[in-house]
N, C-alpha and C positions, 0 to 999 in steps of 0.2 A: 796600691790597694788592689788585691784581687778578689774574687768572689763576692759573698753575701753583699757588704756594704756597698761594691763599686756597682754591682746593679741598682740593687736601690737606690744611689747617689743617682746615676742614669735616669732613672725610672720617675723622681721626685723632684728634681733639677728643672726648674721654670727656668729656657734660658729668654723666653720678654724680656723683661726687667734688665737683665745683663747683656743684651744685643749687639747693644754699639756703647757698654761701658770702655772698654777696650781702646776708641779713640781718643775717650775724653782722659783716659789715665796716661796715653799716648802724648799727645797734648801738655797735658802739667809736666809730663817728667820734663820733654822738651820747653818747654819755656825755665823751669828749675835751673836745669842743667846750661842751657846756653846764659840766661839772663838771672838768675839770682833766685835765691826765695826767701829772703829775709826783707823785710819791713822794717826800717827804723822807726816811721810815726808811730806817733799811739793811738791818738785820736780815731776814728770811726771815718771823719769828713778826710782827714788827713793821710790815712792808708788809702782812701780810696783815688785821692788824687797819686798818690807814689805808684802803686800801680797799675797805671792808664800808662804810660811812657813802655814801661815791661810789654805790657799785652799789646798796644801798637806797632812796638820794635817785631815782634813775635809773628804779627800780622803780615809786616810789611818781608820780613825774610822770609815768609811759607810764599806770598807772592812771588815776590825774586824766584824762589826756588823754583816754583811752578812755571814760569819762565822762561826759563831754563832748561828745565825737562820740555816744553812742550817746540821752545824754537832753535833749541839745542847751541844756543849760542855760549 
């Protein structure tokens, strides 16, 4: 986009709202892509217990990772 529109897109563009969207879209793709993103349950009580196991695994490899970067072992 050049001209007219991408100024005004500039000009009228709140980026608040979308500051740190960016991590959390970061975040799901990574957990997606490493751990799954399909749900067998149906139930409401029963997806919620399915993914607690995901987002702990998820948890517990950004620690490791972190880690790692930080004691370089």
């Amino acid at each position: 986009m050049n001209g007219y529109y991408e100024r005004l897109m500039r000009q009228q563009f709140h980026r608040k709202p979308y500051g740190r969207r960016w991590r959390i879209e970061t975040a799901l793709s990574m957990l997606n892509r490493s751990l799954g993103s399909a749900l067998k349950a149906r139930s409401y009580h029963s997806q919620s217990r399915e993914i607690r196991l995901p987002v702990l695994t998820h948890d517990l490899m950004t620690l490791r990772r972190q880690q790692h970067v930080l004691y370089g072992a």
